[in-house]
N, C-alpha and C positions, 0 to 999 in steps of 0.2 A: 924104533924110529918114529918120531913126532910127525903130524898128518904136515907141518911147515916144512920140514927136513924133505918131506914126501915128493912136497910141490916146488923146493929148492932143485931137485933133482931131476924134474923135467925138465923135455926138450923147450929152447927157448917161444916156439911159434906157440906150446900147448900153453904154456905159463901166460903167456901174453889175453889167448883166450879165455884165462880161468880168471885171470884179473881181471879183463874186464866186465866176464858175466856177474862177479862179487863185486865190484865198484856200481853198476847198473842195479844191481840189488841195493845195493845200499843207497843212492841216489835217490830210488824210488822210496824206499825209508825214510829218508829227509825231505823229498815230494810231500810225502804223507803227513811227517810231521807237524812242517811249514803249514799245510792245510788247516791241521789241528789247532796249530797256533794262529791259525787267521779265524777260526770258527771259535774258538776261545775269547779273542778282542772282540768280536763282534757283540759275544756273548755280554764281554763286560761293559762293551760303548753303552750295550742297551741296558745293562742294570744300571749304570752311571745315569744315563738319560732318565730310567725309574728314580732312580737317589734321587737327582736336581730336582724333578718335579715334588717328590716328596718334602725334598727340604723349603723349595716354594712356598707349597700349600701350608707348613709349619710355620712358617716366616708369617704367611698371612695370617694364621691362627691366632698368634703368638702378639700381632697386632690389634688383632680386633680385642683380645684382653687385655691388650693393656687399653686400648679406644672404653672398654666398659669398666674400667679399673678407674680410669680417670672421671669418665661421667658418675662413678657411685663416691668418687671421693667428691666431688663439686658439688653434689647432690648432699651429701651429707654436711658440706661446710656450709651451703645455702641454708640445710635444717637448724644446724644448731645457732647456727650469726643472726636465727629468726625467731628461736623459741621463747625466747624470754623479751621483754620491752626494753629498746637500747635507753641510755641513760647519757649526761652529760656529769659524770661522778669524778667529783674533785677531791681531795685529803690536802690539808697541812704538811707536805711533807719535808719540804728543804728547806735550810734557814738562810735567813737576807740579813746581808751583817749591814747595822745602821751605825753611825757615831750621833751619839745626841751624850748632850751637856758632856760632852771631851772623852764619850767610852763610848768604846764599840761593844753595841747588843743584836742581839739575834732574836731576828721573829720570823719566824715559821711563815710559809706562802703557800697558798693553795695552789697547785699543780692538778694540770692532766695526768695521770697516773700512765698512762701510755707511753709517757715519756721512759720512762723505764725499760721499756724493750728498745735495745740497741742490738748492732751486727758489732762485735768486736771481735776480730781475729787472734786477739791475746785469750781467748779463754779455750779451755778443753774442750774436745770435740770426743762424740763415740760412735762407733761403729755399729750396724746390728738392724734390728727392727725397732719399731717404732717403741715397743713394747720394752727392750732390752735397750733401748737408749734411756728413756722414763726409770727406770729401775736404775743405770750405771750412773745417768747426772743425780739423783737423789740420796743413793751412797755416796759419791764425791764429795756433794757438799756435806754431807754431816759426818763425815770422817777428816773433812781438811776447813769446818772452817766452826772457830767455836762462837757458840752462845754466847752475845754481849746484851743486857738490854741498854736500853738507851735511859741515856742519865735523867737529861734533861730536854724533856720537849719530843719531838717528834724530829729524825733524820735519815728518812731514805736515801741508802746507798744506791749508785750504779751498779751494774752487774762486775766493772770493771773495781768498779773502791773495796766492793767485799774478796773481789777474788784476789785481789790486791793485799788487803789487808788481814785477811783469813780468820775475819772475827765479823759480828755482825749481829743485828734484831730479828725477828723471826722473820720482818718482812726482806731484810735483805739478803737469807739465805734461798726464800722460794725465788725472788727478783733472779737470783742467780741460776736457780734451778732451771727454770724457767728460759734466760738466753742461754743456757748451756745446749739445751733439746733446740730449740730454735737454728743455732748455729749448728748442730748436728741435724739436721734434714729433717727434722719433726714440723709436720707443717702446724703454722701457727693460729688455725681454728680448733686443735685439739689441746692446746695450751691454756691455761687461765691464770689468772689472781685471783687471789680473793684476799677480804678484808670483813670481818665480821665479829659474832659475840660465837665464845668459847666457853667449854668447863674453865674457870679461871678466869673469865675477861674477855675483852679484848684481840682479837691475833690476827695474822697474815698468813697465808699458806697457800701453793697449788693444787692444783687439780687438773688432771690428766683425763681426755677421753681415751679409752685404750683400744687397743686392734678389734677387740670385742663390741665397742660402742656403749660402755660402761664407765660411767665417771669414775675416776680414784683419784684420794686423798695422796697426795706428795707430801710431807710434813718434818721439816729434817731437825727439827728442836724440837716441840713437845712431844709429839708420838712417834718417833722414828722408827722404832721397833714394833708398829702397830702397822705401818705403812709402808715398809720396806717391804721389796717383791711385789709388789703390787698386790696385795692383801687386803687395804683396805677400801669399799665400795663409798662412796660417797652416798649411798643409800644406806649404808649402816652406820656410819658415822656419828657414835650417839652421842660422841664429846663436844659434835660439833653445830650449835644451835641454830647458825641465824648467816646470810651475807648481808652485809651493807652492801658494798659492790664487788662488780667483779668484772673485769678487764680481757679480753687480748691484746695484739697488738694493734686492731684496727679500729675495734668498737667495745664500750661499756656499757656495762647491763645493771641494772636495778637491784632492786632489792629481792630476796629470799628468803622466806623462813620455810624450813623446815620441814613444815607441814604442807608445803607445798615441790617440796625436792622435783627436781629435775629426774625423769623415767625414759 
């Protein structure tokens, strides 16, 4: 016989007392519990209360770097917008169509070169660091857009005519290089043009300050495979002789040789 069978079998007044000494037991068990469970919340109001403050102080951390994040980047746009003597640097670059004696001719007009940096929302944008944007817009363009030089005369493209037309001079491959990072978040003191004497001539090309605070060569026609990945230092750059000028979008700078490189 089972101890339930047991207590089936008492008289009705004992059973009544046995249940309730086992219910009173058990009561107290859930007394107990409930306790446990109020000294558990309490437990965890105050780790919670620990967390918020924690996350607080994070929050304020978290601010104050970026408050010196921005003072070292304004600090270094100030350095570089100052290192070199601004310039008022003009190029021949777009043509003014005239009609004399019954035909239409074209002569070249000196331009601010500044004009060239535009916001258009037709061009590709990349995602990343400053660093892997500089790297992804300079394979863009020298995988999508080919080598034309120009026939006759001088004729800078927009960022939008080269991306357009997927052909271009060397200057209107950097031009592109150049509002591609712009348009993708690359702020525009680490940006440049240039326009100078080369192995060969002549050429147009960027130049990139990179996260490191190290000029590189962007060059997406003649040395692309020398400047790709960000490879090559504008300090070693021994193909590359001399700037006439060189641009962002807000200010123009003088001349460069060389011998005098930017450190």
């Amino acid at each position: 016989m089972t101890i339930l069978q047991s207590i089936l079998n008492l008289p009705w007044i004992i059973k009544t007392k046995l249940y309730n000494a086992i219910y009173k037991e058990k009561d107290i068990e859930i007394i107990e519990l409930r306790q446990d469970l109020l000294s558990k919340d309490d437990e965890i109001k105050g780790n919670n209360e620990q967390i918020s403050e924690l996350e607080a102080e994070n929050e304020g951390l978290v601010e104050r770097i970026r408050e010196f994040e921005l003072d070292v980047e304004k600090e270094l746009e100030r350095y570089w917008n100052n290192k070199r003597p601004k310039t008022q640097w003009r190029w021949r670059a777009r043509p003014l169509f005239e009609k004399k004696d019954g035909d239409w001719r074209a002569t070249n007009i000196s331009v601010d070169t500044r004009i060239f940096f535009t916001y258009d929302a037709k061009l590709p944008t990349f995602l990343g660091s400053y660093d892997e944007i500089a790297t992804q817009a300079l394979d863009w363009v020298a995988k999508n857009t080919t080598y034309t030089p120009d026939k006759t005369g001088e004729f800078w493209q927009f960022a939008f005519e080269t991306y357009m037309r997927r052909k271009g001079d060397c200057e209107d491959g950097a031009i592109l290089i150049a509002n591609i990072m712009l348009m993708s978040g690359v702020p525009y003191w680490r940006i440049r043009l240039n326009a100078g004497n080369v192995k060969g001539g002549g050429h147009a090309w960027m130049t990139y300050l990179g996260e490191d605070n190290e000029w590189y060569v962007l060059d997406w026609c003649y040395w692309y495979d020398e400047s790709k990945g960000l490879t090559k230092k504008w300090v070693d750059a021994e193909k590359y002789f001399s700037i006439w000028g060189s641009w962002n979008s807000k200010f123009m700078f003088g001349d460069l040789p060389k011998i005098s490189i930017e450190k």
